[in-house]
C-alpha positions in Angstrom: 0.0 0.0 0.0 1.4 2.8 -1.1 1.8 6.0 1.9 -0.3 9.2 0.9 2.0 12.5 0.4 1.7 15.1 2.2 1.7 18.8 0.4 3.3 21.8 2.2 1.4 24.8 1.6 3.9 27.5 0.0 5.7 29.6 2.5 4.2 33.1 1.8 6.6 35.8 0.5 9.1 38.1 2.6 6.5 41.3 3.0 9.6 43.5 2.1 10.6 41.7 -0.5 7.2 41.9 -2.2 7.3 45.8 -1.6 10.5 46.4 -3.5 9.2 44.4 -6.1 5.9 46.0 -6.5 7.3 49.4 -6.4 5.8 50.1 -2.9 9.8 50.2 -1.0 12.8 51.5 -2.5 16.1 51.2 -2.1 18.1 53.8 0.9 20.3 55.5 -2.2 17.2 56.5 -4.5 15.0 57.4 -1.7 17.8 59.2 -0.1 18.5 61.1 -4.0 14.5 62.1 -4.0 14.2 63.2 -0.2 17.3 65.2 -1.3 15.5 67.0 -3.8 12.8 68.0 -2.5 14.8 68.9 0.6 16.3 71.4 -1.9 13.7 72.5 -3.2 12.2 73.9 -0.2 15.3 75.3 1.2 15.8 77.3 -2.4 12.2 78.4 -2.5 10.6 78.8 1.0 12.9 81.0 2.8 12.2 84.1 0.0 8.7 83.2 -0.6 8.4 83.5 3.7 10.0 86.5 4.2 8.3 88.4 1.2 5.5 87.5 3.0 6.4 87.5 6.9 8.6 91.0 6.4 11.6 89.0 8.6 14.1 86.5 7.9 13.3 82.5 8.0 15.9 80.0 7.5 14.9 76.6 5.7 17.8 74.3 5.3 17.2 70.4 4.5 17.8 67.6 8.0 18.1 64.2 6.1 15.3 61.9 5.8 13.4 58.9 7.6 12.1 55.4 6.2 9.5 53.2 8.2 6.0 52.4 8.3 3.7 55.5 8.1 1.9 54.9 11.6 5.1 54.5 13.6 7.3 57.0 11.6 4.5 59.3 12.8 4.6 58.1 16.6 7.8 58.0 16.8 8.5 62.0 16.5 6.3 62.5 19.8 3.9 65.0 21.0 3.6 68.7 20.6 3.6 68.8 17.0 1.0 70.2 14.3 -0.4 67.7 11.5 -2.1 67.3 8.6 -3.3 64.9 6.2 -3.5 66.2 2.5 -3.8 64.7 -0.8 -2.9 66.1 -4.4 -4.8 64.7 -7.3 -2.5 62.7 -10.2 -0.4 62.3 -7.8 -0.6 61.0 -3.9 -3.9 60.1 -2.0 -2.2 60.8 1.1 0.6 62.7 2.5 1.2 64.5 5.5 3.0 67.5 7.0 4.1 67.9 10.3 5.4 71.3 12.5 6.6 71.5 15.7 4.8 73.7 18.0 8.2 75.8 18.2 7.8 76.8 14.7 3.9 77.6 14.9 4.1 79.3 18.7 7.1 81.6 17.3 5.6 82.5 13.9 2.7 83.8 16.0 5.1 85.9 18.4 6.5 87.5 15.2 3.5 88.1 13.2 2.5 90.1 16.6 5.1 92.2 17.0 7.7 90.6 18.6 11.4 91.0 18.2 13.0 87.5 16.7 16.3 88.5 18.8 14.0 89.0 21.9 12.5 85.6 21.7 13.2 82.6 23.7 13.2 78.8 22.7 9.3 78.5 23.5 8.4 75.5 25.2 7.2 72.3 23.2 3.5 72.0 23.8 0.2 70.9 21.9 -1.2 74.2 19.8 -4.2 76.3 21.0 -7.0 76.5 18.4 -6.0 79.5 17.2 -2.5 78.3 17.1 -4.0 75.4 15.2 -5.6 77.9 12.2 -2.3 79.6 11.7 -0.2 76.5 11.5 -2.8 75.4 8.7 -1.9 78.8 6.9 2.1 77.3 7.0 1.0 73.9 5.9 -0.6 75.3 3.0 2.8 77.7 2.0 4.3 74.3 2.2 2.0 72.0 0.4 1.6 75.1 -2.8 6.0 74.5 -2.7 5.2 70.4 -2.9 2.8 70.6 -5.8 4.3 73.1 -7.9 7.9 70.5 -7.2 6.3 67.5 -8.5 3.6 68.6 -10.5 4.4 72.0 -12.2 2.6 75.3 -11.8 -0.4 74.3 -13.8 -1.4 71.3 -11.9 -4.2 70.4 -8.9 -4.3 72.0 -6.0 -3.7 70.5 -2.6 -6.5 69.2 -0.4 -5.6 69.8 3.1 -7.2 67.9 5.9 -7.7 70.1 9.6 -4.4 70.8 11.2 -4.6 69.2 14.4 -2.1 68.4 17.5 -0.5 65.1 17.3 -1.8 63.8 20.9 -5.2 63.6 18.9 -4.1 61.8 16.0 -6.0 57.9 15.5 -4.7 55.4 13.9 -6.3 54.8 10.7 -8.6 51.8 10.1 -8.0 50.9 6.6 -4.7 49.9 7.2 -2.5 53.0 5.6 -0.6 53.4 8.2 1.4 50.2 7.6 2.5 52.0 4.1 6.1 52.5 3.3 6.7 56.2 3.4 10.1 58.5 3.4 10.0 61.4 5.4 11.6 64.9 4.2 12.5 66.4 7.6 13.3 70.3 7.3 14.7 72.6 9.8 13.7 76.2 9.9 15.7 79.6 12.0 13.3 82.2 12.9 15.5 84.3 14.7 17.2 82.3 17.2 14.8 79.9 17.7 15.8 76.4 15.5 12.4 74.2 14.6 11.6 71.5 12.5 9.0 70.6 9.6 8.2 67.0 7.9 6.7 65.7 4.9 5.7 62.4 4.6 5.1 60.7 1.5 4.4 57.0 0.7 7.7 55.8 -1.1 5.2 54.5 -4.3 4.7 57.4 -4.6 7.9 59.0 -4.2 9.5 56.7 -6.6 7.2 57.9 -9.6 8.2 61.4 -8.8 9.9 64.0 -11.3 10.8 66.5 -9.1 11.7 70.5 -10.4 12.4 73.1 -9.0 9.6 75.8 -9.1 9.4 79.0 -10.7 9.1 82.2 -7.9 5.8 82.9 -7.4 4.8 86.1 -9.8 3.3 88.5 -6.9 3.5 87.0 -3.7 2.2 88.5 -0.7 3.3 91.6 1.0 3.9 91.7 5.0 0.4 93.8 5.2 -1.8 90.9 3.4 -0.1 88.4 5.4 -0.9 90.1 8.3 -4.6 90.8 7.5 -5.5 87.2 7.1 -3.4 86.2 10.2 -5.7 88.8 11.9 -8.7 87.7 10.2 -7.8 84.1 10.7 -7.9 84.9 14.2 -10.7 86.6 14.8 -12.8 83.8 12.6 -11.5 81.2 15.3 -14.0 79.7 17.7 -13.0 79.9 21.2 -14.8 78.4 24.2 -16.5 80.7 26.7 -16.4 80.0 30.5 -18.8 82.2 32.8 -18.5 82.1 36.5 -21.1 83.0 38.9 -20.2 84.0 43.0 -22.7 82.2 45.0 -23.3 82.6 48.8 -21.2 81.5 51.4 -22.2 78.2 52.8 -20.7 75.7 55.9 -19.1 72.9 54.8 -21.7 71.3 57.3 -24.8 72.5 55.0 -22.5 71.8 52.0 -22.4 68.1 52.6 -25.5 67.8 53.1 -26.8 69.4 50.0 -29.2 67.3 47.8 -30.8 67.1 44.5 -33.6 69.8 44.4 -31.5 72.0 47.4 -31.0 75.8 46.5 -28.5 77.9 47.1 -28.9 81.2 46.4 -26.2 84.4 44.6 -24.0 86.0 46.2 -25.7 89.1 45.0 -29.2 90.9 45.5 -29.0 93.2 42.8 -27.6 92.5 39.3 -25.8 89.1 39.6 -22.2 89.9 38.4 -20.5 87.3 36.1 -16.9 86.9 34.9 -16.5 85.2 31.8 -12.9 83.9 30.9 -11.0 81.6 28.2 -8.1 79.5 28.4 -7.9 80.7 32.6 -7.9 84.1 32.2 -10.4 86.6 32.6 -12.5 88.9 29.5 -15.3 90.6 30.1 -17.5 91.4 33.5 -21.1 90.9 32.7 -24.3 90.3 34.5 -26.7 88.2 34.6 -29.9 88.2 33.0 -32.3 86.3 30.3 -33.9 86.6 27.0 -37.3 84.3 26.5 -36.2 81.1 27.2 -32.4 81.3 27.4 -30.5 82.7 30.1 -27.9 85.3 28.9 -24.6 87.7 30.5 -24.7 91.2 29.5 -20.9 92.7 28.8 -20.6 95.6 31.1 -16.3 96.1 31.2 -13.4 94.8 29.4 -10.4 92.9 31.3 -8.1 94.8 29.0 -7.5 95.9 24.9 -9.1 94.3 22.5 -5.3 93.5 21.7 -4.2 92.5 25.3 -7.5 89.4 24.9 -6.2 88.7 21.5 -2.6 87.8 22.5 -3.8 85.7 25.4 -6.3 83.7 23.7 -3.8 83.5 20.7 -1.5 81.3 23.4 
């Protein structure tokens, strides 16, 4: 009798090697030849393009470049950065560019008045909202220099996704983030304060680039435009409100013994006075009142210029 055969099931294929030879992982020298060039391309062509704009000096100069997975390239550069997810038609679904906070909280401090030489190193930390709207005014000088690189002045424009802080970032469920992606890191000088910018691109994509360098702009903005839609940028950001009401003074005996349904009354007889206040610090004194159905605070003083509660919510 003869003995039945058994049939090993083929071993499935390296995932790296089946990357390189769909064109989705390239080797270190042309991904390193590509980063290189783009890397060039933003240090020739941002720095003038900023300054015409800013009215003060910015340094762009190209850092080298990363390789890995998209998810954990992204991880892996920490907290108290800006992102956000864009895509350019014809050319990548997804890419994304990443500022540190530095950069964002110190382009603020300029744009306001500030003296670069004056300014410290600022703190890493995750952006305000306001922060948040003017580091999506940067991403999109940086994504116009990207497009205009690989695709030429007459191409798509670049879709760009919210700018958001990276504690809030989610891993995505369709499985991109296991893509292999290059990252162009860039380091920026605003004064004396050294930050950083990133692009990330899937290295498919990368590999099918033609990168050029792009033609300066024809009339690019002056300090005073900049500044209007920084200032109209910030006054069209949300902020939260927080009003505070003084109530009377009670024991800690009657406190603890306070129940569902129990009253306790304001602190004042008259017109209750309210302060409202964002981000800890307090705007406006009001008082309080109500319209139909809704309860309401009447402004009756200011805590300050209208400039003074602009800076402070600004950080």
């Amino acid at each position: 009798m003869k003995e039945a055969r058994v049939t090993e099931a083929p071993s499935a294929m390296d995932p790296i090697v089946l990357a390189r030879l769909t064109g989705r992982l390239g080797d270190q020298a042309t991904i390193s030849r590509l980063c290189a060039s783009l890397g060039d391309v933003f240090a020739e062509f941002l720095p003038d393009m900023l300054e015409s704009e800013l009215g003060f000096e910015v340094a762009v100069s190209y850092a080298g470049f990363s390789t890995g997975r998209y998810g954990p390239l992204v991880e892996g550069l920490g907290g108290a950065m800006a992102c956000c997810d864009a895509s350019l038609r014809d050319w990548c679904d997804r890419f994304t560019l990443i500022c540190d906070s530095p950069m964002i909280i110190t382009l603020v401090e300029n744009m306001l008045g500030a003296v670069s030489d004056a300014i410290d190193d600022p703190e890493p930390r995750p952006l305000s909202k306001i922060e948040l709207d003017l580091a999506a005014m940067m991403f999109d000088r940086i994504s116009g220099v990207l497009k205009t690189a690989v695709m030429g002045a007459n191409g798509f424009e670049p879709l760009l996704g919210p700018a958001h802080n990276a504690e809030t970032r989610k891993a995505t469920e369709d499985g991109s983030d296991e893509t292999f992606v290059a990252m162009v890191n860039m380091a920026v000088g605003i004064g004396p304060v050294l930050s950083t910018f990133h692009v990330i691109v899937p290295q498919a994509v990368l590999l099918k680039s033609t990168i050029t360098t792009p033609k300066p702009a024809n009339a690019p903005k002056t300090r005073v435009e900049w500044s209007e839609q920084l200032g109209e940028q910030v006054r069209r950001s949300k902020v939260s409100l927080e009003a505070r009401i003084r109530l009377e003074a009670q024991t800690l005996d009657t406190i603890s013994r306070l129940q569902a349904g129990d009253i306790i009354p304001f602190n004042e007889a008259g017109d209750v006075r309210v302060e409202v206040n964002a981000n800890g610090r307090n705007l406006y004194v009001c008082e309080f009142g109500r319209s139909g159905a809704r309860y309401t605070v009447r402004v009756k003083d200011t805590y300050g210029s209208e400039e003074d509660i602009l800076q402070h919510l600004i950080g």
